[in-house]
C-alpha positions in Angstrom: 28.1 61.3 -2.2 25.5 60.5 -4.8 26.5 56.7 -4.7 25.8 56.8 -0.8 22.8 58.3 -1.2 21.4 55.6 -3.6 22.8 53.0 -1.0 21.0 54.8 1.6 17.7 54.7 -0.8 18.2 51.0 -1.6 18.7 50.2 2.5 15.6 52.1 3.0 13.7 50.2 0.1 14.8 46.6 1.5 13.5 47.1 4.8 10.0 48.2 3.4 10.1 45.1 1.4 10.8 43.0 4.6 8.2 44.9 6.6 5.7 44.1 3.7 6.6 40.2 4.0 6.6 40.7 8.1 3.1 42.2 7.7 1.7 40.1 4.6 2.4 36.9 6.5 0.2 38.1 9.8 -2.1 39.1 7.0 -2.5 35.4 6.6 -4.6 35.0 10.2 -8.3 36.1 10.4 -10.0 36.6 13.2 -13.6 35.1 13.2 -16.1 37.7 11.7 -18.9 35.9 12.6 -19.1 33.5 15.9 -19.8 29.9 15.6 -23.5 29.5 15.6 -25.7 27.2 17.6 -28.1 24.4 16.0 -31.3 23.2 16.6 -30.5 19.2 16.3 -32.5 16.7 15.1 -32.6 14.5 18.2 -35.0 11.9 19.5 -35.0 8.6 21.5 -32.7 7.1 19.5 -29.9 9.8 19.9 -29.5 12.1 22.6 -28.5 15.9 22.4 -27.4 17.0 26.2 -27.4 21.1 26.4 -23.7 20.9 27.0 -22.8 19.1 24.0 -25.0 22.0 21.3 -21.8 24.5 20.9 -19.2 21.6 20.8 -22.1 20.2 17.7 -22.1 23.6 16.2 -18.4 23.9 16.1 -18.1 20.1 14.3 -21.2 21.5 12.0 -19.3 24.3 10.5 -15.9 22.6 10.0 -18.2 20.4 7.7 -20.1 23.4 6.3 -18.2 26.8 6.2 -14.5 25.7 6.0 -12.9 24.0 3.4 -9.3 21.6 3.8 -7.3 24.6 3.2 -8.6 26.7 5.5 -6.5 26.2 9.1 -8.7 27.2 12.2 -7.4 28.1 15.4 -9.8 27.2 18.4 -9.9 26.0 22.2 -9.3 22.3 22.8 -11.9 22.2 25.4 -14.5 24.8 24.2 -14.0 23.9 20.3 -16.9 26.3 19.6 -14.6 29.3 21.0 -12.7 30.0 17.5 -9.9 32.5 17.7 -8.9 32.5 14.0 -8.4 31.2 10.3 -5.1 30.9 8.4 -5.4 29.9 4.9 -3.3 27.1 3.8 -3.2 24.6 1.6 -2.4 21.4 3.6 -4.9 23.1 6.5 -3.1 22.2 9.8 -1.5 19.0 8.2 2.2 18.8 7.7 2.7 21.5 9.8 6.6 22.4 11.0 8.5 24.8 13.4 8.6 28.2 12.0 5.5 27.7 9.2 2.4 29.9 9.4 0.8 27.2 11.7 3.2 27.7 14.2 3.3 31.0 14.0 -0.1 31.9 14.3 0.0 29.4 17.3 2.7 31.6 19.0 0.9 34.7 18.3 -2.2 33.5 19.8 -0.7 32.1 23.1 1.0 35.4 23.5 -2.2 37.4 23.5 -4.0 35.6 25.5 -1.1 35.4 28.4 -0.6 39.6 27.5 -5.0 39.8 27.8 -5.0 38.0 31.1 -2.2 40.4 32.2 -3.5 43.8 31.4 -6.8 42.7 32.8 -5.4 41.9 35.9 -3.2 45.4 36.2 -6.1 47.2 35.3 -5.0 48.3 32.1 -6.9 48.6 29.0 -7.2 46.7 25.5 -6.3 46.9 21.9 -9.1 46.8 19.7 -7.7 43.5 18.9 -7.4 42.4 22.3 -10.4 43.0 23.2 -12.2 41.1 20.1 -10.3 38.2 21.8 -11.9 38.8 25.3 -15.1 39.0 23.9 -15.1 35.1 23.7 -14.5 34.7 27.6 -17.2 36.6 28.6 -18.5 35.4 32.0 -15.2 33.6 32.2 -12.7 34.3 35.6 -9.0 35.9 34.2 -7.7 32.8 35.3 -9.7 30.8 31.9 -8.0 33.6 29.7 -4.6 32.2 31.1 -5.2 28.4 30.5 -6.6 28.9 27.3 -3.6 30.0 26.3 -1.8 26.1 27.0 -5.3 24.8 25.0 -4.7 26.4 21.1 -5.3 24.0 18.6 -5.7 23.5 14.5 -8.1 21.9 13.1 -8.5 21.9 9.2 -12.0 22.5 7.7 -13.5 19.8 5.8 -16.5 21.6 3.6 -15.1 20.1 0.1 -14.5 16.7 1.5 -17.8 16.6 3.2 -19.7 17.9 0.0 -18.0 14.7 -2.0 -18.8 12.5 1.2 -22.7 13.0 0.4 -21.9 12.0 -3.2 -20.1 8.6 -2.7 -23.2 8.3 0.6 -25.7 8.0 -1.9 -23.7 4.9 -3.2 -22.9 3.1 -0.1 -26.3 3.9 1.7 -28.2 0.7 0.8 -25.8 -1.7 1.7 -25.3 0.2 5.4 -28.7 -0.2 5.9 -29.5 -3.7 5.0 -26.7 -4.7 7.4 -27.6 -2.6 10.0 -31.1 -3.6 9.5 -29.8 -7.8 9.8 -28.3 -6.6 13.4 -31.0 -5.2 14.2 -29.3 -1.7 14.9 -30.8 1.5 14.7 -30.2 3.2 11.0 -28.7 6.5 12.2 -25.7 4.7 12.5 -25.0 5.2 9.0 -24.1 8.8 9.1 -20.5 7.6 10.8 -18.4 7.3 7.6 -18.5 10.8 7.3 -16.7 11.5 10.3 -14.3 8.4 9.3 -13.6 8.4 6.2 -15.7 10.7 4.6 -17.2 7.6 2.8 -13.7 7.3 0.8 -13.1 3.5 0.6 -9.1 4.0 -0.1 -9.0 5.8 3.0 -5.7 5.0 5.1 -5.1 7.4 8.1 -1.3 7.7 9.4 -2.2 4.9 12.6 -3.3 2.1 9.9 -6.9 2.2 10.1 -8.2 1.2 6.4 -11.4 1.4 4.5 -15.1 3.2 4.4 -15.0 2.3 8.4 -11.1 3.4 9.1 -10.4 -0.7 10.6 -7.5 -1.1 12.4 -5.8 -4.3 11.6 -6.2 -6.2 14.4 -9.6 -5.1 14.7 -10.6 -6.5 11.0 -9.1 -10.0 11.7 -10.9 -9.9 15.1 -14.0 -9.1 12.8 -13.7 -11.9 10.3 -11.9 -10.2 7.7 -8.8 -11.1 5.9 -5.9 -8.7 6.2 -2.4 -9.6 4.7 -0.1 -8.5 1.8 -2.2 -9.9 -0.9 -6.4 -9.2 0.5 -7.7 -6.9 2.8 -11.3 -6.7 3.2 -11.2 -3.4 5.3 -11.1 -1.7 1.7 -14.3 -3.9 0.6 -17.2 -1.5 1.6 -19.5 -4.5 1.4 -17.6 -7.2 3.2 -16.5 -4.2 5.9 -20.1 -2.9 6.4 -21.5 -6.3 7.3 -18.8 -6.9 9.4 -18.6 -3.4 11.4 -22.6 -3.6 12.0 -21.2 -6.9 14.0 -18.8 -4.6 15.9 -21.8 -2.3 17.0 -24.2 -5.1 17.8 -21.3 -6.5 20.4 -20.8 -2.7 21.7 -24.6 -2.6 21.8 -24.9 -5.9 23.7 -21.4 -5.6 26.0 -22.4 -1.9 27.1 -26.0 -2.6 27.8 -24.6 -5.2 30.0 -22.4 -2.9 31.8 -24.8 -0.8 32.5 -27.6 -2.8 33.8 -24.8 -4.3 36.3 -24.1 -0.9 36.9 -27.7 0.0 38.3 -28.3 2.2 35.6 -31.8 2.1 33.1 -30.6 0.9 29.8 -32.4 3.3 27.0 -31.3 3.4 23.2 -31.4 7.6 24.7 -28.5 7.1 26.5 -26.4 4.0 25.4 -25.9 5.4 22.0 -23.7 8.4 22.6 -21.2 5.5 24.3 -21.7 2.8 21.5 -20.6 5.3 18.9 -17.5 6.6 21.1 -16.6 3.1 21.2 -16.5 2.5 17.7 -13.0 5.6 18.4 -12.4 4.3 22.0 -13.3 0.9 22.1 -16.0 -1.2 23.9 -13.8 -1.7 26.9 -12.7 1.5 27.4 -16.6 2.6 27.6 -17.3 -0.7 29.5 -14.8 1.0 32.3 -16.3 4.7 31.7 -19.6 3.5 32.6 -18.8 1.6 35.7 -17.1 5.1 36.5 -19.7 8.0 35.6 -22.7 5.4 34.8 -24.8 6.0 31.7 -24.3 9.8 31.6 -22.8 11.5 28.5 -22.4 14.9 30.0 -20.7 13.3 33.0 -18.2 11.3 30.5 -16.9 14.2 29.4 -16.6 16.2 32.5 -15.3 13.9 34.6 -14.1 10.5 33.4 -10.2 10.4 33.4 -7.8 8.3 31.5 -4.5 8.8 29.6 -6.2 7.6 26.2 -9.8 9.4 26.4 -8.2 13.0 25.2 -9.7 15.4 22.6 -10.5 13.4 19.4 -12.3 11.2 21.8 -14.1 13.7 23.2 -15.1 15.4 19.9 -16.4 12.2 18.4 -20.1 12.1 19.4 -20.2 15.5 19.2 -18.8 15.6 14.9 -21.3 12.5 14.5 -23.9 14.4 15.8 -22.5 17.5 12.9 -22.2 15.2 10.5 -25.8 13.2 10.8 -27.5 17.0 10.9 -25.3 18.2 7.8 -26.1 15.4 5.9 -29.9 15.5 6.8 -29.8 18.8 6.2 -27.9 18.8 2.8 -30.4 21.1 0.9 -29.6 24.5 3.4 -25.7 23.7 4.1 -24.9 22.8 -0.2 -27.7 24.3 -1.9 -25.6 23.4 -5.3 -25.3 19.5 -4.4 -26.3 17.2 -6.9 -26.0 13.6 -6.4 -24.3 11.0 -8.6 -25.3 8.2 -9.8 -23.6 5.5 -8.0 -20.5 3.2 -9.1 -21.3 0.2 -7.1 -21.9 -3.0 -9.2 -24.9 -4.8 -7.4 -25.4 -7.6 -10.1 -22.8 -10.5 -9.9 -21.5 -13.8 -9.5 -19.2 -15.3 -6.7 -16.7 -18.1 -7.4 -14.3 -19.8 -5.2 -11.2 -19.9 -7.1 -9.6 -23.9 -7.1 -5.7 -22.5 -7.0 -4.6 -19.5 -7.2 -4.7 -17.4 -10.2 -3.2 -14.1 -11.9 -5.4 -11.1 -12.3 -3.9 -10.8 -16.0 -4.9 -14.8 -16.5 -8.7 -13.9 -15.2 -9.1 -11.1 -17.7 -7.7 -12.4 -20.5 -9.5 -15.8 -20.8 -12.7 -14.5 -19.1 -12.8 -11.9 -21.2 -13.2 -8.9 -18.3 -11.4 -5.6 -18.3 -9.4 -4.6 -15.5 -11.6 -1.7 -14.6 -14.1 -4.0 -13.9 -12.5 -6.7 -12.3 -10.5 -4.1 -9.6 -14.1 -2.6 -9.3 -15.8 -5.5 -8.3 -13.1 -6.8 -6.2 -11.6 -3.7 -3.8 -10.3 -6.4 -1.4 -7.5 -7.4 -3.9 -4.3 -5.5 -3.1 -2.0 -3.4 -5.7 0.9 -6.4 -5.9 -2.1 -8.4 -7.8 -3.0 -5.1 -9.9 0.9 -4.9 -10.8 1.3 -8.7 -11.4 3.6 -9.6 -8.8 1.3 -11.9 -7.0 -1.7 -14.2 -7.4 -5.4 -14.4 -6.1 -4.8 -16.3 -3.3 -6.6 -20.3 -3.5 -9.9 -19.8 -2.0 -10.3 -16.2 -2.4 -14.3 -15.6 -3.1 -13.7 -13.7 -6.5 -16.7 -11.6 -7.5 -17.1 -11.7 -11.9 -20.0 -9.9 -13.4 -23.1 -11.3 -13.8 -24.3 -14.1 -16.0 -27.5 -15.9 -16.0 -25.4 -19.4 -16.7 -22.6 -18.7 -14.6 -19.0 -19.0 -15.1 -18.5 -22.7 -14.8 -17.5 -23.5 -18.2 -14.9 -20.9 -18.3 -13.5 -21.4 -15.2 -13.1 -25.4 -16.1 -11.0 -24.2 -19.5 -9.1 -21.6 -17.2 -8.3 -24.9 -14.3 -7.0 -26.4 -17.6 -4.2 -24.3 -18.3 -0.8 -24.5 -16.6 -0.6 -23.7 -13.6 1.5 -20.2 -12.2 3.2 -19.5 -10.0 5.3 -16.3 -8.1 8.6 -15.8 -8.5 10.7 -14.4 -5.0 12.2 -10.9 -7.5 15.0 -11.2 -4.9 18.3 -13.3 -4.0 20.1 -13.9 -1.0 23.5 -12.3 0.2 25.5 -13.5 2.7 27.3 -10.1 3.9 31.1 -9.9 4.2 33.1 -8.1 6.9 33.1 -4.1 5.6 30.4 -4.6 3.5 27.3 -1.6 3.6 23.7 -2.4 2.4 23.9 0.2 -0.6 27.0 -1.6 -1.1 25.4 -4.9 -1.6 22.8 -3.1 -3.6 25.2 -1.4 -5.8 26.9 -4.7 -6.3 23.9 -6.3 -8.1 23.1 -3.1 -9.5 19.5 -3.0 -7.3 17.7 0.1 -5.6 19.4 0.8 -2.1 15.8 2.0 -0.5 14.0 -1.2 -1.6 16.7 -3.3 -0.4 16.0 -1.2 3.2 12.6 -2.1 3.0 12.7 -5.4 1.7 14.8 -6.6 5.1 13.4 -3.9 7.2 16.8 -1.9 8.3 16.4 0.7 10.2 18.3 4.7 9.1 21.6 3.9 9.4 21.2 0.4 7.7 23.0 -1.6 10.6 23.8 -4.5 9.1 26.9 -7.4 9.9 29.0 -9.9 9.1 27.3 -13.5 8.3 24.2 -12.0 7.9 21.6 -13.0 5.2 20.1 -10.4 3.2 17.2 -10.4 0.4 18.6 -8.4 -2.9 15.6 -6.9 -5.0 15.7 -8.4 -8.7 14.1 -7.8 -11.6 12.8 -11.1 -12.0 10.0 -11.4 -9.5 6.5 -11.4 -10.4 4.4 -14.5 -11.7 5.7 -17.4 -13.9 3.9 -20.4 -15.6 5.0 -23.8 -14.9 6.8 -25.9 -17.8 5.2 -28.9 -18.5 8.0 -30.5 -17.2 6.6 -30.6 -14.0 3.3 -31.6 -15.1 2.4 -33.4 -12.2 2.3 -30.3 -10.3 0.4 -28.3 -12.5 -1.9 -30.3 -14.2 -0.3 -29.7 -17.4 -1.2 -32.7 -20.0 1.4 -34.7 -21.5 2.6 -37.6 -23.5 1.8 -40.0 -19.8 -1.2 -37.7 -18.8 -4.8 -38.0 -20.3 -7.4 -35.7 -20.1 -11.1 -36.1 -18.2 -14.3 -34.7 -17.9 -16.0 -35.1 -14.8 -19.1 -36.1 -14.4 -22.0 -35.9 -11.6 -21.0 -38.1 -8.6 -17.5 -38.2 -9.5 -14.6 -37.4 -6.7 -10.8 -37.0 -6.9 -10.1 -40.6 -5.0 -13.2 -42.1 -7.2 -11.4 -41.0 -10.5 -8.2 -42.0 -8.8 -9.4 -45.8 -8.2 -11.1 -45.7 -11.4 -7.3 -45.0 -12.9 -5.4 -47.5 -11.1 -4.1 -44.1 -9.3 -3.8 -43.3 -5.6 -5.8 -40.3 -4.4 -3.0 -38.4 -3.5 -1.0 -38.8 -7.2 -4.3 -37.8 -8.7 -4.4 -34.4 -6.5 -1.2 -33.6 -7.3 -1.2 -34.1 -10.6 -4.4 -31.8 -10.7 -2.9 -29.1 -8.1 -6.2 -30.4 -5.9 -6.1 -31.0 -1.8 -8.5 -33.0 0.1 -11.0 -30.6 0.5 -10.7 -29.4 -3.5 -14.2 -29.7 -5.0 -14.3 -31.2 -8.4 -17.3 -29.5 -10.5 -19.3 -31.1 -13.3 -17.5 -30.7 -16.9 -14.2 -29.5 -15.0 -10.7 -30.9 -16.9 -8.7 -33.0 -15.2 -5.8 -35.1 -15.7 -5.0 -38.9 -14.9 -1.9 -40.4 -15.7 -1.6 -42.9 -18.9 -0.8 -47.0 -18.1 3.0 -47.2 -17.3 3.6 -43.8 -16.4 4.2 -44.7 -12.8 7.0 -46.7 -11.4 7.5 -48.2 -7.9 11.1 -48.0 -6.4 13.4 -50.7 -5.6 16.2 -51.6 -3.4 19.1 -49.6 -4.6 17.4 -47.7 -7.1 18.2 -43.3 -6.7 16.3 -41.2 -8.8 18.8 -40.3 -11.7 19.1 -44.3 -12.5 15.2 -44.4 -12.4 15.3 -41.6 -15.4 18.1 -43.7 -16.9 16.2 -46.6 -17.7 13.2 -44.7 -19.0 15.3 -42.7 -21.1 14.3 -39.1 -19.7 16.1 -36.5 -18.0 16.9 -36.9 -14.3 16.1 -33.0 -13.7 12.7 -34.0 -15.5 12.0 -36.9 -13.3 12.6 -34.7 -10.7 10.6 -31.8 -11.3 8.0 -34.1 -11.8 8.1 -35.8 -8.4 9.1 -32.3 -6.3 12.1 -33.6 -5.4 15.9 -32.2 -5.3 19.2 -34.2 -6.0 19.6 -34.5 -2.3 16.4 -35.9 -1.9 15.6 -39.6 -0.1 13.4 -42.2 -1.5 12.2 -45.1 -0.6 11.5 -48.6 -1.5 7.8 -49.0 -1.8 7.7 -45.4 -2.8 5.9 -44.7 -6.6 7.3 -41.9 -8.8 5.7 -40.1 -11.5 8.0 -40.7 -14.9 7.5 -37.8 -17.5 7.2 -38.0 -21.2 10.1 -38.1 -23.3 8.9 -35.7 -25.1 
């Protein structure tokens, strides 16, 4: 009897431990203590503040002000400033699943409003709880209540992020304004970031939009800027500043356009609120809104209908506006703030780079930590940082200042062999019955990078007679022998060296060297529109170093009779076993050596 008796006193304890969870996890939601205020905005000619738009503002204020990222708030998607409640969590709304707090608190919300609407509409009375929830529909038909229950959404806060935005703003600021200030745009526009990135540089959001101004890649190549696996200028502050003011002075031009055909007065007022939507909506979405509501903000959002304008569009004016009063207003909403002196280097020198180059060569014969270098050049992807790829030819490399320039050193560094990237995979020709991890296994590589590498989907469909690329661990960047000198500009026993000197070009020098232009730029690793600088080291080949083919001559009895390796005669030309030449045709003989 005792023993069921402490069975019974064990059942009993259990269940209070799973009420305690029930009620400790609703103990997570808060209902709003204190209502989201209202704000008198700074607004003027150049931005307008309709009436409508102030609770929508004061909504977007606080989520910059009074809730931080791991606060989860709960709120109307049409009437944002009508908040319901707060559920603290880490990740805020992000990562949310079925069953977490999130969706939870979601279900719980929906439920009271339907059960609100109903006992209204019976005549019955409220909870205490209930009724806190009606108190925000006041004025408001039962009918509201009910729909509001289909219109709950989470929005994290943003307080800490916005309090390090005014930090790195500080940085950035100068820059915004001198290239607003070249396009002759109005200066408030530099209160945007915020509600981009919040003035992160490295920011990425999940749709691909990169950089201080969140650039989607098409958008940035439409722009001017180079995006690829090896540059992208969207995460170049500098570069991507200049460039967006470009994308507001066409949205400023395009939509003042629209408008005027439209019959409506064009005032900096009123286009503003649709030039920065656009920047979220684009120019021709707000070319067609225009032609459909005119030049009317408060009518935009009332009325204008299309799949694509939905709630983040909608909020976007209305968290600049936020934004531009917190951060005007930085001394009431962080008291604590102190700014930071800034990171950016403004002092420095820009060189075109002759071929391209390692990251690990630049610092090590320039002299220039990597800090530094990464610093001054955001544009330059990780695979250059890890040393799997090379500054691209041509890439506008920023150093650190110097009064004389880098000329001399860069002439030393063009005289060094030249690199080059290795592929770090192999090809596969799969078998009937063979699986990718299979493959993988095989040459002992990593199954998920050989996914990625070829771009399989899940399952890793792959068939028979298809090629596949195998990850090695031989990729990255190599340096050419001098074997194949005449490639890389590598001196040898048949090379000599040369200074250049003013009024010198690559065919002069050639002539001058009883060589044709084209030997002498590819004995350099030069093109036809290479630049040749004062003092720079180059190569031209040595008397006898050249021969010109004959009938029935191939390329291995060529090496014979100079007494050098066919494999070096053909490095040194760029050709394979299989290649074709030509009477007529002049090859480049290597040293013996």
């Amino acid at each position: 009897m005792k023993h069921k008796l402490d069975l019974s006193k064990q059942l009993s304890i259990l269940i209070g431990i799973v009420v305690w969870l029930g009620c400790s996890q609703s103990a997570l939601a808060r209902t709003l203590d204190k209502p989201v205020g209202q704000y008198v905005l700074q607004c003027d000619e150049t931005f307008s503040c309709p009436q409508s738009l102030i609770p929508r503002v004061g909504f977007w204020i606080e989520v910059f002000s009074r809730w931080d990222t791991s606060t989860a708030i709960f709120h109307d998607k049409e009437n944002p400033h009508r908040v319901y409640s707060t559920v603290s969590r880490k990740q805020g709304c992000r990562k949310s699943r079925k069953g977490d707090s999130i969706d939870r608190e979601r279900k719980r919300l929906k439920k009271a409003l339907t059960t609100i609407a109903s006992r209204i509409r019976k005549g019955q009375s409220l909870s205490q709880s209930q009724a806190k929830l009606e108190s925000l529909f006041v004025g408001k038909p039962v009918s509201e209540i009910n729909a509001a229950a289909d219109r709950i959404r989470c929005q994290s806060g943003n307080k800490n992020r916005m309090e390090e935005a005014l930090g790195n703003f500080q940085q950035y600021r100068p820059t915004i304004l001198d290239a607003l200030e070249k396009e002759n745009l109005t200066p408030e526009l530099q209160y945007l970031p915020f509600v981009e990135s919040a003035f992160n540089p490295e920011a990425l959001s999940h749709v691909g939009a990169a950089g201080l101004w969140q650039i989607m890649p098409a958008t940035g190549r439409t722009l001017g800027l180079t995006v690829n696996s090896k540059v992208d200028d969207r995460y170049d502050p500098r570069r991507a500043t200049y460039e967006a003011a470009k994308y507001f002075r066409n949205s400023v031009d395009k939509l003042s356009e629209s408008a005027f055909e439209n019959g409506s007065s064009v005032t900096a007022r009123d286009l503003n609120p649709f030039v920065v939507t656009s920047y979220n909506y684009g120019v021709a979405g707000m070319q067609r809104a225009i032609k459909q509501v005119g030049l009317n903000y408060e009518r935009l959002l009332l009325e204008y209908k299309s799949p694509n304008f939905q709630t983040a569009v909608k909020n976007f004016y209305a968290s600049f506006l936020a934004a531009r009063h917190v951060a005007k207003n930085t001394e009431r909403f962080f008291p604590n703030f102190k700014s930071k002196p800034g990171k950016t280097i403004h002092s420095f020198n820009v060189v075109v780079l002759s071929r391209a180059t390692s990251a690990k060569r630049l610092m090590s014969e320039l002299g220039i930590s990597q800090p530094t270098l990464k610093k001054l050049n955001p544009a330059l992807k990780k695979v250059i940082w890890r040393g799997k790829s090379l500054i691209p030819k041509g890439f506008k490399l920023r150093l650190p200042y110097q009064d004389v320039g880098w000329n001399a050193e860069l002439s030393k560094l063009d005289g060094l062999p030249a690199e080059f990237e290795k592929s770090g995979f192999t090809w596969h020709r799969v078998k009937s019955g063979q699986t990718a991890c299979g493959i993988a296994e095989k040459y002992r590589a990593s199954c998920k990078s050989l996914f990625k590498m070829n771009r399989l989907n899940r399952r890793g469909s792959i068939y028979a007679g298809q090629r596949l690329k195998v990850p090695t661990n031989n990729g990255g960047i190599g340096v050419r022998s001098r074997a194949s000198s005449s490639v890389t500009g590598v001196a040898n026993a048949s090379t000599q060296e040369y200074r250049v000197k003013k009024g010198d070009s690559s065919c002069l020098v050639a002539n001058r060297n009883n060589m044709k232009c084209h030997e002498f730029l590819a004995l350099n690793g030069l093109n036809r529109n290479s630049t040749l600088r004062i003092g720079q080291l180059v190569y031209i080949s040595s008397s006898g170093s050249w021969h010109t083919v004959k009938k029935g001559q191939t390329p291995c009895g060529i090496a014979d009779s100079y007494r050098v390796a066919c494999s070096a005669l053909l490095d040194a030309n760029r050709l394979r076993r299989s290649s074709t030449i030509f009477v007529g045709q002049r090859l480049r003989v290597p040293s013996r050596g």
